[in-house]
C-alpha positions as CSV (number, residue, x, y, z in Angstrom):
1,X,-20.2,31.1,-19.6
2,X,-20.9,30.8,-23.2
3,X,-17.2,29.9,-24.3
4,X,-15.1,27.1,-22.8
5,X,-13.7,28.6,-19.6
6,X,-10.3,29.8,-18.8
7,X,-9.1,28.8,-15.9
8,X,-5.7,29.9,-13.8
9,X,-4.6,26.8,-11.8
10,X,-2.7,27.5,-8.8
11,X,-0.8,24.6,-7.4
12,X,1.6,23.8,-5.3
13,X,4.2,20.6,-5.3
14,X,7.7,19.1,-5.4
15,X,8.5,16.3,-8.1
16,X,8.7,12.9,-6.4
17,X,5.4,14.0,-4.2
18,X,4.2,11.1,-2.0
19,X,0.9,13.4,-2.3
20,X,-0.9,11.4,-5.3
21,X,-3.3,14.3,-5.3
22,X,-1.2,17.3,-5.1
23,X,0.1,15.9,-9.1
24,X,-2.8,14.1,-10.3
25,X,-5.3,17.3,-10.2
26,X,-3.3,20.0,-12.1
27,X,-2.5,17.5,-14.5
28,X,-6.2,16.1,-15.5
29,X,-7.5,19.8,-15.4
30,X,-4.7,20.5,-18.0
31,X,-6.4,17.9,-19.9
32,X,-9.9,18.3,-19.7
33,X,-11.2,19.3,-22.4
34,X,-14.0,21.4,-20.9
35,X,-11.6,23.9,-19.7
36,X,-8.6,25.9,-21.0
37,X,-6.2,25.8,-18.3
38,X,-3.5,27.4,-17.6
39,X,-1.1,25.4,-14.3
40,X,1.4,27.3,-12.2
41,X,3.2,25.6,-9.6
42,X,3.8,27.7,-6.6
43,X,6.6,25.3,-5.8
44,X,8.7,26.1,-9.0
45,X,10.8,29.0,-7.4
46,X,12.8,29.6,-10.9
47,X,12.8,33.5,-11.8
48,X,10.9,32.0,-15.5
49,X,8.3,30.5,-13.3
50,X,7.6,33.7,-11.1
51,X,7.5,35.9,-13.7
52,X,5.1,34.2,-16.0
53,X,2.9,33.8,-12.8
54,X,3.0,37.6,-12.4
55,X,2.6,37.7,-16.2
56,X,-0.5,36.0,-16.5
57,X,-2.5,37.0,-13.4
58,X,-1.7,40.7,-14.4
59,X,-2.9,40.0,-18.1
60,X,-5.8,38.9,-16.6
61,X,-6.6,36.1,-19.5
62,X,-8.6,33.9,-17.7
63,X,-12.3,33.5,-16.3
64,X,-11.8,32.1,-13.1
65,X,-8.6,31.8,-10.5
66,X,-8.7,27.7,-8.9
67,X,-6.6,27.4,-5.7
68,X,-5.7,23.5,-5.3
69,X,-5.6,21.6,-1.7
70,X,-1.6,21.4,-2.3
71,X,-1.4,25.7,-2.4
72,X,-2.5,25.6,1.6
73,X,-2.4,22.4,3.1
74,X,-0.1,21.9,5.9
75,X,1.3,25.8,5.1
76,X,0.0,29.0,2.8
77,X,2.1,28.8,0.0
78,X,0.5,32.1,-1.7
79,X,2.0,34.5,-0.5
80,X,3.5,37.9,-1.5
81,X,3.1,40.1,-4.3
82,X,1.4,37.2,-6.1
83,X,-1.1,36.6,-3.4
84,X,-1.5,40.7,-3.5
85,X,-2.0,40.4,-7.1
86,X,-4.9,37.4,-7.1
87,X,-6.8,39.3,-4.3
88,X,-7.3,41.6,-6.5
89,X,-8.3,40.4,-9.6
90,X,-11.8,40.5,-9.9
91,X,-12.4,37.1,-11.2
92,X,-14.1,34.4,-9.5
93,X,-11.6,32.2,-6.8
94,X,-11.9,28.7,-6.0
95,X,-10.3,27.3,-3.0
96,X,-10.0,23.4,-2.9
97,X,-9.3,23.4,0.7
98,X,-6.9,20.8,2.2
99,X,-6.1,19.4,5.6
100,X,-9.8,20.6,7.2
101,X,-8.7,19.3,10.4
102,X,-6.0,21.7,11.4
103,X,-4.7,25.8,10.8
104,X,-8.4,26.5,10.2
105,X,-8.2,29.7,11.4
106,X,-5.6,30.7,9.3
107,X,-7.5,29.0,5.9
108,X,-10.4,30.6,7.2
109,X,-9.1,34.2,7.2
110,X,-7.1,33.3,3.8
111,X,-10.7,32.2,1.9
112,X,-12.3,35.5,3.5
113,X,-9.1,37.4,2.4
114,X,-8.8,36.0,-1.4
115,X,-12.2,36.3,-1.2
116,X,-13.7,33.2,-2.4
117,X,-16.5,32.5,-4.6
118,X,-16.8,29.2,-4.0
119,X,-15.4,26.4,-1.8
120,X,-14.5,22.5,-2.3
121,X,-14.4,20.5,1.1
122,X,-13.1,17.3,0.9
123,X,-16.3,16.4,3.0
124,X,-19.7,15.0,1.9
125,X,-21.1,16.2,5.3
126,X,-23.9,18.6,5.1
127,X,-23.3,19.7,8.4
128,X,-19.6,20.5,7.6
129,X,-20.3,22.0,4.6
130,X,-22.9,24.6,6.4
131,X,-20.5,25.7,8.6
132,X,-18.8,27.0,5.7
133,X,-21.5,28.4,4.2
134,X,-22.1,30.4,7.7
135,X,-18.3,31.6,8.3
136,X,-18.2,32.1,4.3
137,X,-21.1,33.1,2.8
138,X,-19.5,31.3,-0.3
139,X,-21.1,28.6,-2.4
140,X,-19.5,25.3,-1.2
141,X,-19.5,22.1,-2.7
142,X,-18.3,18.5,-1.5
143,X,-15.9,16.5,-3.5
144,X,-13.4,13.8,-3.0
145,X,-9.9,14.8,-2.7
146,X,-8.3,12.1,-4.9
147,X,-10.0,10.7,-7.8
148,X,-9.3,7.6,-10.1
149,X,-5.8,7.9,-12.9
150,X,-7.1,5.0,-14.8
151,X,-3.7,5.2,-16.8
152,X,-1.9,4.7,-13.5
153,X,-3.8,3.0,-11.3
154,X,-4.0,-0.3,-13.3
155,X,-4.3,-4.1,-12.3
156,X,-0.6,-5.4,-14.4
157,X,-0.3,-8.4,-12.0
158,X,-3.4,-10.6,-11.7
159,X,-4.4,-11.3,-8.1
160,X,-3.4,-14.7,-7.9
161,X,0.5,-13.6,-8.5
162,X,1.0,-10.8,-6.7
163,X,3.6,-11.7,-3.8
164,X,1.6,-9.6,-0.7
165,X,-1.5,-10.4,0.7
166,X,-2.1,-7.7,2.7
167,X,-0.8,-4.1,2.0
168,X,-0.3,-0.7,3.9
169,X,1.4,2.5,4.1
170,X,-0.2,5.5,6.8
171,X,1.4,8.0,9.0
172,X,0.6,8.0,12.4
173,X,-2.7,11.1,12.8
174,X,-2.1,13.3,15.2
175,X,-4.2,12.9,18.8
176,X,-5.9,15.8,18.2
177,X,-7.6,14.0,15.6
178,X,-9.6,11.7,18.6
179,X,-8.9,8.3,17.2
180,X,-5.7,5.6,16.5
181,X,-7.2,3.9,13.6
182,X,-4.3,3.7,11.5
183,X,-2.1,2.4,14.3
184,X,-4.9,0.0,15.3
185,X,-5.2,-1.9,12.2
186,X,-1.5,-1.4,11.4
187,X,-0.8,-3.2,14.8
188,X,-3.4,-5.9,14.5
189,X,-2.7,-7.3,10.9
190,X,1.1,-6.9,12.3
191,X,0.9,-9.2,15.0
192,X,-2.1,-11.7,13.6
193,X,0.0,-12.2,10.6
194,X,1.4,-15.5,11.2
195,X,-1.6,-16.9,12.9
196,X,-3.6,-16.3,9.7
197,X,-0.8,-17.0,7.3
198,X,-0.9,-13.6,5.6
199,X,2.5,-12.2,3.7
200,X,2.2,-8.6,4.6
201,X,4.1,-5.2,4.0
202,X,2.8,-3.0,6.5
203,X,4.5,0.7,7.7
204,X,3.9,3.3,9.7
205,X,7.2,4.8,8.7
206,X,6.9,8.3,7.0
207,X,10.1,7.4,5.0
208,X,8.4,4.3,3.6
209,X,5.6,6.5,2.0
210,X,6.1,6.2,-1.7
211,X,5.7,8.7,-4.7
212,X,2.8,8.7,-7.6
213,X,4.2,5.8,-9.5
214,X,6.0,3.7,-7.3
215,X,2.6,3.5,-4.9
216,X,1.0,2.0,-8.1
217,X,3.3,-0.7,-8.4
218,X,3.3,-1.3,-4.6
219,X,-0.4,-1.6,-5.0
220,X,-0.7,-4.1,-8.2
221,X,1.8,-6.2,-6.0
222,X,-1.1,-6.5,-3.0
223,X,-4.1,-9.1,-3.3
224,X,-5.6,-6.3,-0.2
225,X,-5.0,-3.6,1.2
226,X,-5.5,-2.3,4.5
227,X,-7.4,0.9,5.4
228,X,-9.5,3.4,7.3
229,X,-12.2,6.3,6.8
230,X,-9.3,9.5,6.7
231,X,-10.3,12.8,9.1
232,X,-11.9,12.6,12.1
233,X,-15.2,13.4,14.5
234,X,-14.8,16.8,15.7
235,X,-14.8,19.2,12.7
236,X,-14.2,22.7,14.4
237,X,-13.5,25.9,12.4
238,X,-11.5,27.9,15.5
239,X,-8.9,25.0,16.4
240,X,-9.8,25.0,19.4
241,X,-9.6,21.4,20.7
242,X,-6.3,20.8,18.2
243,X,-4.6,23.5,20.1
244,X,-5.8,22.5,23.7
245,X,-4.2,19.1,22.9
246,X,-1.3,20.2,21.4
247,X,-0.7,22.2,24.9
248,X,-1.3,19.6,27.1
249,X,1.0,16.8,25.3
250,X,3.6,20.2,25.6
251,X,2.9,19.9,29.2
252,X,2.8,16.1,29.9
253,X,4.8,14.8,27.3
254,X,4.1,11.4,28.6
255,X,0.6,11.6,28.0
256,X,-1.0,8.2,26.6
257,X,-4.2,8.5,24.2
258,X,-6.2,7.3,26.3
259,X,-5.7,10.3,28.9
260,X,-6.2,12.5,26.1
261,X,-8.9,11.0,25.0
262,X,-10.9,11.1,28.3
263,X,-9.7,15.0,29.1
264,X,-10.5,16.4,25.2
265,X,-13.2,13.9,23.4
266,X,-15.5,11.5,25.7
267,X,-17.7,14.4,26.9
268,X,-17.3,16.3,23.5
269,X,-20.7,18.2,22.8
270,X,-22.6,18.2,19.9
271,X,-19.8,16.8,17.9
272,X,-19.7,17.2,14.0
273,X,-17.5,14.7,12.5
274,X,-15.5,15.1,9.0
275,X,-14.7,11.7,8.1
276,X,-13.8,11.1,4.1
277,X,-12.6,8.5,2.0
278,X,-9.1,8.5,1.7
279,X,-7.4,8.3,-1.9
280,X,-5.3,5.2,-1.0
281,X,-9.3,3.7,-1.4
282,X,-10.0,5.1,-4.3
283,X,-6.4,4.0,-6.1
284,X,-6.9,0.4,-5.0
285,X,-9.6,0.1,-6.4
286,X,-7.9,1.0,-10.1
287,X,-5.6,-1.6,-9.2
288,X,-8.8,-4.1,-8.7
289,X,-6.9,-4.4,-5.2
290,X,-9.0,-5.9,-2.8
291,X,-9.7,-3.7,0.9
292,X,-10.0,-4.6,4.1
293,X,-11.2,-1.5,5.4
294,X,-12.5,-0.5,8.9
295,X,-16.7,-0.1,9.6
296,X,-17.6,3.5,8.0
297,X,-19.4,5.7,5.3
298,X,-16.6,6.2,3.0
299,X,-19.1,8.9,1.3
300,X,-21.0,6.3,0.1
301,X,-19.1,5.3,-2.4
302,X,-17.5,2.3,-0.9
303,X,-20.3,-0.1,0.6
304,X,-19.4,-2.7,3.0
305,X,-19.5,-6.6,1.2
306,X,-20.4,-4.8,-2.0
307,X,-16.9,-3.2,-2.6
308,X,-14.9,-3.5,0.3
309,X,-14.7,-6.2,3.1
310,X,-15.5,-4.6,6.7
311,X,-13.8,-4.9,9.8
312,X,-15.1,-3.7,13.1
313,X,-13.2,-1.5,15.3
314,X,-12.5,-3.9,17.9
315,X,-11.7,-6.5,15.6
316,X,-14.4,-9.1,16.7
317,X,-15.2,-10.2,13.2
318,X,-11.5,-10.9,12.4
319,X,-11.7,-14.4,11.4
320,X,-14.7,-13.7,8.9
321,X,-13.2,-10.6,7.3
322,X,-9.8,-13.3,6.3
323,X,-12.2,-15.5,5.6
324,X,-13.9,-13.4,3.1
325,X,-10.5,-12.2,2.0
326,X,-8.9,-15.5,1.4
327,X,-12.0,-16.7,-0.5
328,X,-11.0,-15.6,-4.2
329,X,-14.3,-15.9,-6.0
330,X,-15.8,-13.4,-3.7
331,X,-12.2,-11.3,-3.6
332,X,-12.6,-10.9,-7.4
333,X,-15.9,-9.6,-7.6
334,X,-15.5,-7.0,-5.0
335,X,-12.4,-5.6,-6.6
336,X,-14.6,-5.9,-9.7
337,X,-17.5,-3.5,-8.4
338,X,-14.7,-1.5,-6.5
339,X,-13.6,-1.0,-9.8
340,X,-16.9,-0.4,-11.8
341,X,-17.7,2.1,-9.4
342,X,-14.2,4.2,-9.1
343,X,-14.0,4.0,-12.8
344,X,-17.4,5.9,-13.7
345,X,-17.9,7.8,-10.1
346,X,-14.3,8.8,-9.1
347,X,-12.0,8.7,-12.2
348,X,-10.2,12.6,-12.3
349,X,-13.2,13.8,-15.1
350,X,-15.8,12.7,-13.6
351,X,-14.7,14.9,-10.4
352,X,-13.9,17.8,-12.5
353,X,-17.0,17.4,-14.1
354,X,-18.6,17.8,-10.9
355,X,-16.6,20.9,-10.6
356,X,-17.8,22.3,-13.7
357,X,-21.2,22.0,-12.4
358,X,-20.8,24.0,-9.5
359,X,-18.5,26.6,-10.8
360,X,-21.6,26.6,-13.2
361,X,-23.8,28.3,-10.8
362,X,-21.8,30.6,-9.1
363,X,-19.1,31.9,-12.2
């Protein structure tokens, strides 16, 4: 492509989204300025909103078609005469799949159905990423789900003055995914609060998830955050174990995780795991909040004692991971390389950027 691309952004959101991604992404490819975008919300039902999506795909004014996570996530929201329509323009399709841990089957058959050109996993993995390639035989590339809103994100409140030591905010994952971690650490910090004289505000409670701007200000009022690797260790394409589990909790709805765990994922072969930084990582660090995060890879972009302070699974190195906390001069600089690093690896155009470079190769 000689010319700066057109692109048709398909997305999919309501206003007051707790989903930081679902908003951030249409809006910084509207900006960037190595694209000419044009952003329809599948979620806008108004007969204006239809129409001009009808409009525009029939018109065909546009180089490429980009599907974002938000348009099948946790449901296909493409649908109809409109999804009729964009399978068959003959324009190159993105998919920026979403949720790789569940209705794979069904994402699956919808990338082989659009079909797609080229692929964005949320995973670094090589190994997930050729197990696209093989169902596919797309181009796929990895990149982070949520990048950095400099604008947004932002330290207001300097560290010393922000009221909470220690922040969180996770849903409980599903046992299907083969782990508790965000119960785990929830629980610990919960109950060890007092004896380490931390002020914390930690939920589990999907109502106490909070939109785009108010999860800002919830962060710039933590000195750390909490946190975990997001997905899980048994990547699978079919379904198959998510579904098995889901029938036997149907069956014995009394079933701990434990029990689960030893029918469904101690003698799991050949596993291939999908574990990702989550985006609550990348936003804290554009809030120069410092993170307490689980032992993990977090795509190698967060490094343990370099930008984030680890914790083992089990806890034993508790008392050194507050110790490090509560130590300020080494708090500051890791939220200060935390920040470094988010700000010129993970800000919205760098990650588009990547984009570009792929769509590149293929479009």
């Amino acid at each position: 492509m000689n010319k700066r691309p057109r692109l048709l952004v398909l997305c999919a959101f309501d206003q007051g989204s707790t989903f930081s991604y679902h908003t951030a992404w249409p809006r910084h490819f509207e900006r960037y300025p190595g694209f000419a975008t044009t952003i329809i919300n599948l979620r806008d039902q108004s007969m204006t909103a239809r129409a001009k999506a009808m409009l525009t795909v029939t018109a065909g004014n546009f180089d490429v078609i980009v599907l974002l996570h938000s348009v099948f996530s946790n449901a296909q929201l493409l649908d109809g005469i409109l999804l009729e329509m964009v399978q068959r323009s003959s324009r190159p399709k993105v998919f920026f799949i979403g949720n790789e841990y569940k209705l794979m089957p069904e994402k699956m058959a919808f990338a082989e159905a659009l079909p797609v050109t080229l692929l964005v996993s949320q995973s670094s993995s090589e190994d997930v990423q050729r197990l696209y390639r093989e169902r596919l035989h797309c181009a796929v590339v990895g990149i982070p789900n949520t990048g950095l809103d400099a604008e947004l994100f932002v330290a207001r409140t300097p560290s010393g003055q922000r009221p909470i030591d220690l922040g969180y905010r996770a849903d409980d994952a599903p046992s299907y995914i083969g782990h508790t971690e965000r119960r785990d650490i929830a629980e610990f910090f919960l109950a060890a609060a007092d004896r380490y004289g931390l002020r914390v505000d930690i939920s589990m409670d999907p109502k106490s998830r909070l939109p785009e701007g108010e999860w800002a200000a919830f962060l710039d009022r933590c000195k750390g955050q909490l946190g975990a690797e997001a997905g899980g260790d048994y990547f699978e394409l079919d379904d198959r174990t998510r579904d098995a589990v889901l029938a036997y909790e149907a069956e014995h709805p009394g079933a701990t995780f434990d029990e689960i765990h030893e029918n469904f994922f101690a003698n799991y072969p050949n596993r291939v795991p999908i574990r990702i930084m989550s985006g609550r990582q990348v936003e804290a660090a554009g809030t120069r909040t410092a993170q307490v995060l689980f032992e993990g890879r977090y795509d190698d972009y967060f490094l343990p004692d370099v930008h984030y302070i680890p914790l083992r699974k089990d806890f034993s190195n508790a008392d050194d991971a507050i110790r490090k906390f509560k130590d300020v001069s080494f708090r500051n600089e890791l939220t200060e390389r935390a920040y470094t690093m988010a700000i010129e690896q993970l800000a919205y155009d760098a990650l588009i950027g990547r984009f570009a470079a792929a769509l590149s190769s293929v479009a």
